[in-house]
NUDOTI-359200 format. One line per field, with one value per atom (N, C-alpha, C): atom name; x, y, z; residue in one letter; residue number from 1. Coordinates in steps of 0.2 Angstrom, whole numbers, plus 5000, padded with zeros to 4 digits. Layout:
zadren (CA;...) .
X (X;...) .
Y (Y;...) .
Z (Z;...) .
pamar (a;...) .
pagu (NUM;...) .
REM end
This chain:
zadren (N;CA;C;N;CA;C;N;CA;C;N;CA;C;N;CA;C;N;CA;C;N;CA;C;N;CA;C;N;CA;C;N;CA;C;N;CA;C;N;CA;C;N;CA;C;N;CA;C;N;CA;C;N;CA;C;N;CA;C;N;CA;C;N;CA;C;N;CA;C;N;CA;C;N;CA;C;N;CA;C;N;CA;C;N;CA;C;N;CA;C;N;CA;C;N;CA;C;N;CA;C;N;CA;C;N;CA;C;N;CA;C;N;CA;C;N;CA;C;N;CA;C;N;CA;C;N;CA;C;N;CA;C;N;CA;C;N;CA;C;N;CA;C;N;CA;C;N;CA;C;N;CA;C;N;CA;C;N;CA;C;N;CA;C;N;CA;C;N;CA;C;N;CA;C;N;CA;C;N;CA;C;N;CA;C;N;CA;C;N;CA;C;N;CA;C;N;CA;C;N;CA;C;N;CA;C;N;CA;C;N;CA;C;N;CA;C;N;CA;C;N;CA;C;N;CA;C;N;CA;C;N;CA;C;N;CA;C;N;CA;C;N;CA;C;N;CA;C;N;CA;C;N;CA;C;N;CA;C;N;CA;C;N;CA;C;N;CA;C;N;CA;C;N;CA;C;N;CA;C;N;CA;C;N;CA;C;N;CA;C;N;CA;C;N;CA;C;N;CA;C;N;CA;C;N;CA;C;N;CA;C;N;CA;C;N;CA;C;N;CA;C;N;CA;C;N;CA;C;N;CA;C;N;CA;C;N;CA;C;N;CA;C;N;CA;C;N;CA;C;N;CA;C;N;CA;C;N;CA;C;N;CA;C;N;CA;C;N;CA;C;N;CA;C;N;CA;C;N;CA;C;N;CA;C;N;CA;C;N;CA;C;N;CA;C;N;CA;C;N;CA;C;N;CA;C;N;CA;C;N;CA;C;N;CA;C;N;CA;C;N;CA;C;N;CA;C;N;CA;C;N;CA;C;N;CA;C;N;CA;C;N;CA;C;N;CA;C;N;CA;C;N;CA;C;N;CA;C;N;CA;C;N;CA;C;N;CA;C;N;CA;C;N;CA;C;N;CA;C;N;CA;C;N;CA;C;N;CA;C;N;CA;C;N;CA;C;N;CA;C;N;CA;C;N;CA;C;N;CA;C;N;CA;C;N;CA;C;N;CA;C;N;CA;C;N;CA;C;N;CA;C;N;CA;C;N;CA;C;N;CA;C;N;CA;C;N;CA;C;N;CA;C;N;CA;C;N;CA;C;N;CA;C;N;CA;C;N;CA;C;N;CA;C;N;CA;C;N;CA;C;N;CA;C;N;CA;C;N;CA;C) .
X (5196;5190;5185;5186;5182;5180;5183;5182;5177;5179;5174;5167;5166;5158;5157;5159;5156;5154;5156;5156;5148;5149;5143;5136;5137;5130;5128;5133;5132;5128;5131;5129;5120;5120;5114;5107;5101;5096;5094;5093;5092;5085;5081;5074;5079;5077;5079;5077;5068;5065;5067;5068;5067;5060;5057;5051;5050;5043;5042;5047;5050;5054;5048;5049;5043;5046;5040;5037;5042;5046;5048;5041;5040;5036;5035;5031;5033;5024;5027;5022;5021;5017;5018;5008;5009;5002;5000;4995;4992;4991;4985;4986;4981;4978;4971;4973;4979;4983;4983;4977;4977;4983;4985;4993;4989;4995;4994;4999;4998;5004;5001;5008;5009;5006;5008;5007;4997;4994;4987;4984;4988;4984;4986;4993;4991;4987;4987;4981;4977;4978;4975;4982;4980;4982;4984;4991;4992;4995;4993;4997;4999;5004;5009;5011;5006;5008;5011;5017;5020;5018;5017;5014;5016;5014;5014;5012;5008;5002;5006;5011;5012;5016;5014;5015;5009;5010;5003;5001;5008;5003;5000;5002;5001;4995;4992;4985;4983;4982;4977;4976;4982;4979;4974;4976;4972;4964;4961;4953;4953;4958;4957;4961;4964;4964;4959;4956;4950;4944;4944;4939;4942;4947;4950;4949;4949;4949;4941;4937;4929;4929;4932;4927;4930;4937;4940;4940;4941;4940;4938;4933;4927;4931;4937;4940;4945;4947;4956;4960;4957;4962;4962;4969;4969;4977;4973;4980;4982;4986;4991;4995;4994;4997;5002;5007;5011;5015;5016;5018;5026;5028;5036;5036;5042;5046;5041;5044;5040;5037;5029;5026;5022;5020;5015;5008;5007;5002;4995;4995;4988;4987;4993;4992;4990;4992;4994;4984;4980;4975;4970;4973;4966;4964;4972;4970;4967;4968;4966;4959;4956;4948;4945;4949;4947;4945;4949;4950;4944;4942;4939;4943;4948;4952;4948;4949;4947;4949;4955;4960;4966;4968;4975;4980;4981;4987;4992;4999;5003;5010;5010;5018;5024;5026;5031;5039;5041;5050;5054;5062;5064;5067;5066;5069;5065;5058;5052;5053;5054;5052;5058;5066;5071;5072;5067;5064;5061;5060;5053;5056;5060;5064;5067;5073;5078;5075;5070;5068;5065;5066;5066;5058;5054;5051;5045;5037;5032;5026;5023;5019;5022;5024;5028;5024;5021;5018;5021;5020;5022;5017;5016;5011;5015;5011;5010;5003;5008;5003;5001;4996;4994;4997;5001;5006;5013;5010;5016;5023;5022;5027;5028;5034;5033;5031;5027;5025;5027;5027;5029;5029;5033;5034;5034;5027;5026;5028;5033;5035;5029;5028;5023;5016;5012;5004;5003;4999;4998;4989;4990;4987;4981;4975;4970;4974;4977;4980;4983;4987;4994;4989;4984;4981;4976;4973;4971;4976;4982;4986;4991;4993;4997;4994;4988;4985;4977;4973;4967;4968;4973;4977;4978;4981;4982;4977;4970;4964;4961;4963;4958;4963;4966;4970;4970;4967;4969;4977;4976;4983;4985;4993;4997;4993;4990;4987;4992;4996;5001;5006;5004;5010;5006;4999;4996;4995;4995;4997;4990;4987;4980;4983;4981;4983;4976;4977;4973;4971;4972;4972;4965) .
Y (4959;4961;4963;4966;4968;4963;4955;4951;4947;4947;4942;4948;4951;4957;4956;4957;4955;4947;4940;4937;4933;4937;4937;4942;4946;4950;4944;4940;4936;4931;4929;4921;4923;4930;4932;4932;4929;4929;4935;4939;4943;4943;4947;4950;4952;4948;4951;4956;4957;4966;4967;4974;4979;4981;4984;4986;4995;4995;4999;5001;4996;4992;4990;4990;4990;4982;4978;4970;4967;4962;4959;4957;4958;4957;4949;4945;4940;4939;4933;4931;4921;4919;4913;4909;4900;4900;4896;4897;4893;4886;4883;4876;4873;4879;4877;4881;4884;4885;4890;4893;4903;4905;4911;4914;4919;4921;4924;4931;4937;4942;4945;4947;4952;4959;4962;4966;4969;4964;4963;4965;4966;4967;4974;4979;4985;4989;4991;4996;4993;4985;4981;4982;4978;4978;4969;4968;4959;4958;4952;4946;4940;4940;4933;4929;4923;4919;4912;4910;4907;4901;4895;4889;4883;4876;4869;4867;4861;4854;4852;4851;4844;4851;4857;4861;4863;4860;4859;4869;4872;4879;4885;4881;4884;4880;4874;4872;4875;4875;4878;4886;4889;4896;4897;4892;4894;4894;4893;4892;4901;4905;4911;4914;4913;4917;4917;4912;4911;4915;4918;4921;4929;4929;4937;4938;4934;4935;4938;4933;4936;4941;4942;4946;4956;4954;4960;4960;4956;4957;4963;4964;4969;4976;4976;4983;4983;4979;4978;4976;4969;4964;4957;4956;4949;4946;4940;4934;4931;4928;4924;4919;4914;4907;4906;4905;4900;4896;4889;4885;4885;4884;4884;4878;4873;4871;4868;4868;4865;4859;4858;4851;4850;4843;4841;4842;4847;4850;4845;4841;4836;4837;4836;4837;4842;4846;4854;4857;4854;4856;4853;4849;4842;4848;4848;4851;4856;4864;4867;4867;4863;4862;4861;4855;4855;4859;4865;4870;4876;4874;4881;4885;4885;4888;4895;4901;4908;4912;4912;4915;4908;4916;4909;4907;4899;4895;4895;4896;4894;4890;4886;4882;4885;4885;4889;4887;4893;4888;4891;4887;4893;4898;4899;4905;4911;4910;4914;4916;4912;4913;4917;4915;4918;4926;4929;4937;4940;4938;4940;4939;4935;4933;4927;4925;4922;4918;4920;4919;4912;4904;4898;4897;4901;4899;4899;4893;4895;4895;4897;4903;4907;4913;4918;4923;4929;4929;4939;4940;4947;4951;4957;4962;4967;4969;4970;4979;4984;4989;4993;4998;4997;5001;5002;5006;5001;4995;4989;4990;4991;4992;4988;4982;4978;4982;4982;4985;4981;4974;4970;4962;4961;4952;4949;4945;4941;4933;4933;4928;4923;4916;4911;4913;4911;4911;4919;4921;4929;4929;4933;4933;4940;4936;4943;4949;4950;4955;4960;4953;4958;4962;4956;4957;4966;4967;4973;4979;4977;4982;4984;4978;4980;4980;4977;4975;4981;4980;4984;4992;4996;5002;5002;4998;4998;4999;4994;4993;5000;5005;5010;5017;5016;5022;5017;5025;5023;5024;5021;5021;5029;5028;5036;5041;5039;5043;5047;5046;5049;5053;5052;5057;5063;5061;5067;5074;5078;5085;5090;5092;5094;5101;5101;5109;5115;5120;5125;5129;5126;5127;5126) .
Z (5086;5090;5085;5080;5076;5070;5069;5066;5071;5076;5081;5084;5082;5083;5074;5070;5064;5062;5067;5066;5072;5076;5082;5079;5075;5073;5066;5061;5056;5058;5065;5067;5070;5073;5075;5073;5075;5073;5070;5065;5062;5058;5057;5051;5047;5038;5035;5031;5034;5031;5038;5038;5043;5044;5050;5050;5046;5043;5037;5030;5031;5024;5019;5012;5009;5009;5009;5006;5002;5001;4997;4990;4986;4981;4978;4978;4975;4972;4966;4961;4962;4965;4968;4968;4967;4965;4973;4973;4979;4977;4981;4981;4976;4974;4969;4962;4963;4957;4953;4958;4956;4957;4953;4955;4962;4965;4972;4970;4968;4970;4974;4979;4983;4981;4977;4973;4972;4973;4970;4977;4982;4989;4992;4986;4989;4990;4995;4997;5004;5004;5010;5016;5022;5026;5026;5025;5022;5027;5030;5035;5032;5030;5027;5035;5034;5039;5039;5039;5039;5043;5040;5046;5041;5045;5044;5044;5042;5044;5050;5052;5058;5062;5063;5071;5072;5079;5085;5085;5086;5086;5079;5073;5069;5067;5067;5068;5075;5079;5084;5081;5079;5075;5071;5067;5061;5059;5064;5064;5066;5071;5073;5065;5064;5057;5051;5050;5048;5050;5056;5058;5058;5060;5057;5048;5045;5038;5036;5041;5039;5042;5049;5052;5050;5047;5044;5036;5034;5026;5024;5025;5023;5025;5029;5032;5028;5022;5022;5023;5028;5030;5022;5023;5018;5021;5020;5026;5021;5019;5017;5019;5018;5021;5018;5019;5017;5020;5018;5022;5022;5026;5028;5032;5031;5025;5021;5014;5007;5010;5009;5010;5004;5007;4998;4998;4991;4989;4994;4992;4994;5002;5004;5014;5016;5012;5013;5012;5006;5004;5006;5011;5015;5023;5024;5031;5029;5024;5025;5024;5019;5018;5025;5029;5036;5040;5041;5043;5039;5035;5031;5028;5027;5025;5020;5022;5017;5015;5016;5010;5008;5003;5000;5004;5003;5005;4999;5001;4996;4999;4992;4995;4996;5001;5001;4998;4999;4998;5005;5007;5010;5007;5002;4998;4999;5000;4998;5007;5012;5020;5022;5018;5018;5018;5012;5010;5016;5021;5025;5032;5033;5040;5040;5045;5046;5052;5055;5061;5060;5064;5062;5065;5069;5073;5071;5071;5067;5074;5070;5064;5066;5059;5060;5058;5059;5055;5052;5044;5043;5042;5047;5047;5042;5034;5028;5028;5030;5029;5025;5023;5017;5012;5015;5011;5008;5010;5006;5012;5017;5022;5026;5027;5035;5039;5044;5050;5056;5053;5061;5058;5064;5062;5069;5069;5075;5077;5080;5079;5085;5082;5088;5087;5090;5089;5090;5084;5083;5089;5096;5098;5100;5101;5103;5104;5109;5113;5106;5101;5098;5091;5089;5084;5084;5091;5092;5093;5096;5098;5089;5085;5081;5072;5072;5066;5064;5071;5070;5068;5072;5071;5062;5061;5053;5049;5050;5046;5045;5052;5050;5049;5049;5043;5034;5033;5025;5023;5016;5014;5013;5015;5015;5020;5023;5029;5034;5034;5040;5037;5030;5024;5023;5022;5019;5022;5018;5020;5018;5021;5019;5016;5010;5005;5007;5007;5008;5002;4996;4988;4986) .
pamar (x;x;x;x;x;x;x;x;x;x;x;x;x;x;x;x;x;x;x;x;x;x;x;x;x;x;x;x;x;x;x;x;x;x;x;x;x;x;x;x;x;x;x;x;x;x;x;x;x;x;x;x;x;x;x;x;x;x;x;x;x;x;x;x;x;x;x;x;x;x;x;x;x;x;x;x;x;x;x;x;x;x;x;x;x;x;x;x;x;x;x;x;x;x;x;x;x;x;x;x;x;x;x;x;x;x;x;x;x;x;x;x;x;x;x;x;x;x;x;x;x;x;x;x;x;x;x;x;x;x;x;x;x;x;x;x;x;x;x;x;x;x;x;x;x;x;x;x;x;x;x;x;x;x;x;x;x;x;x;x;x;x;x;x;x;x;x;x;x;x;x;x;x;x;x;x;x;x;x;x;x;x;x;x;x;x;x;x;x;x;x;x;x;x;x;x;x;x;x;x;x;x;x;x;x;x;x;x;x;x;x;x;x;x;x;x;x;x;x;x;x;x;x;x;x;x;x;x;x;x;x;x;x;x;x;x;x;x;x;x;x;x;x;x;x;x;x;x;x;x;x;x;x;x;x;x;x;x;x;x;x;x;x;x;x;x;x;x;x;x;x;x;x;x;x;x;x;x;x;x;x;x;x;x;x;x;x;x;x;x;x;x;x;x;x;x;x;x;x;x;x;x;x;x;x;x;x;x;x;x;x;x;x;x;x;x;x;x;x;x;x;x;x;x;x;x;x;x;x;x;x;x;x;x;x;x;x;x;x;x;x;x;x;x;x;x;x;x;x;x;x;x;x;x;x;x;x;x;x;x;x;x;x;x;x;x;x;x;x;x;x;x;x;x;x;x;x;x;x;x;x;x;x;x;x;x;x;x;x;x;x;x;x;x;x;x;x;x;x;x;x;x;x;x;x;x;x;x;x;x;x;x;x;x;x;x;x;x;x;x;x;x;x;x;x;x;x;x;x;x;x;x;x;x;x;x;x;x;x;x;x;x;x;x;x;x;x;x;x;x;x;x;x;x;x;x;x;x;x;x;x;x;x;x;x;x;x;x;x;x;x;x;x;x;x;x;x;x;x;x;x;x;x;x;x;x;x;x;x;x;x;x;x;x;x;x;x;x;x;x;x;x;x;x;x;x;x) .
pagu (1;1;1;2;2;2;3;3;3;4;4;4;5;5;5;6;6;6;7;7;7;8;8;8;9;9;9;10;10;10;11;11;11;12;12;12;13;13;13;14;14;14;15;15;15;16;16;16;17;17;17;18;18;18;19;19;19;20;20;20;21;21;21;22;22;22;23;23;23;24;24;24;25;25;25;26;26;26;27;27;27;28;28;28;29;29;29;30;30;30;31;31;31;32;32;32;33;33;33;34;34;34;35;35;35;36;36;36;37;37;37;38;38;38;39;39;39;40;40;40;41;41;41;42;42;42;43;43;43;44;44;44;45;45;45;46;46;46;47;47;47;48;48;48;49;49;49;50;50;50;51;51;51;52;52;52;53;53;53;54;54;54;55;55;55;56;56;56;57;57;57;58;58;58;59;59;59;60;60;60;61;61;61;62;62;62;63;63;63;64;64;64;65;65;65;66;66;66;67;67;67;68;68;68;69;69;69;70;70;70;71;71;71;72;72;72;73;73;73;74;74;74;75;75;75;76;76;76;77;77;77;78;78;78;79;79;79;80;80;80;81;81;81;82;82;82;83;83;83;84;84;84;85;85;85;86;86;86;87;87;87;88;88;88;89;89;89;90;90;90;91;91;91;92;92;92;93;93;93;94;94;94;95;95;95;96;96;96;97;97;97;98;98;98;99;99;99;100;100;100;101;101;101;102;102;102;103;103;103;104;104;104;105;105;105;106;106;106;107;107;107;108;108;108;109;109;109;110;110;110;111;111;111;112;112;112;113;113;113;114;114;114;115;115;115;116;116;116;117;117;117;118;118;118;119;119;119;120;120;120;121;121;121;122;122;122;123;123;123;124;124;124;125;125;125;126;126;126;127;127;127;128;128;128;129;129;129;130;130;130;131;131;131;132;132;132;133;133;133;134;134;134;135;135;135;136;136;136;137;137;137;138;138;138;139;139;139;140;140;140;141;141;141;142;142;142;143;143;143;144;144;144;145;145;145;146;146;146;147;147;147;148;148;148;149;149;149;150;150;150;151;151;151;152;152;152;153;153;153;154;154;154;155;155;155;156;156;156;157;157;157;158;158;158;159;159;159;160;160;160;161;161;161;162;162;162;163;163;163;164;164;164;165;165;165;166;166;166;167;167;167;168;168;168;169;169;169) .
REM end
């Protein structure tokens, strides 16, 4: 009994960050060859979006992440693309020019997608608070609706906001 529920939660789809687990950390170059660290965006509010040239929904996104990057930037929003599974450089930096692409793309591996989630399904994407904590993982098109209820909350708390303890000193 107890071999067959240890073998039903393995087989199970699984997150392999929890939420408010701190970020898997990585050091990785985009498509124009600047390194990208995770690291460099403490303090922001990061969305790691997981996507691919040839899925219909992760192209129909990407012009609305494009406009959340302008139109939040400025609050401490910064997107992240990476593509999942590995594709080539050149495809990968056609479409995004097509698109206007405004923040970094990077190639991804499934080693890198592996760190962040087990979940197969794309655009995934991981909400990054500014305290470097998963907050949330969306799995499918990240919509209007989710974006104000789960991401815009984060833009206007500063970081460690919720920890801090007003001293009387």
């Amino acid at each position: 009994m107890i071999l067959i529920a240890a073998m039903m939660i393995a087989l199970s789809p699984a997150h392999v960050v929890r939420q408010e687990a701190i970020a898997p950390q990585f050091t990785l170059t985009d498509v124009n060859g600047r390194t990208v660290r995770l690291s460099d965006y403490h303090g922001k509010v990061v969305l790691i979006n997981f996507w691919a040239t040839w899925c219909p929904p992760c192209r129909a996104e990407m012009p609305d992440l494009v406009r959340l990057q302008r139109e939040h930037g400025k609050e401490g929003l910064q997107i992240i693309g990476i593509t999942y599974p590995p594709e080539k450089k050149t495809r990968v930096r056609t479409f995004a020019r097509s698109v206007k692409v405004n923040y970094p793309i990077i190639l991804g591996t499934r080693q890198i997608k592996a760190r962040f989630s087990s979940d197969e399904t794309l655009p995934l994407t991981v909400v990054i608070n500014r305290d470097g904590k998963v907050s949330d993982i969306i799995s499918g098109i990240l919509l209007r609706e989710e974006f104000d209820e789960k991401i815009k909350p984060l833009l206007m708390k500063k970081e460690g906001e919720k920890r801090d303890v007003k001293s009387n000193h």
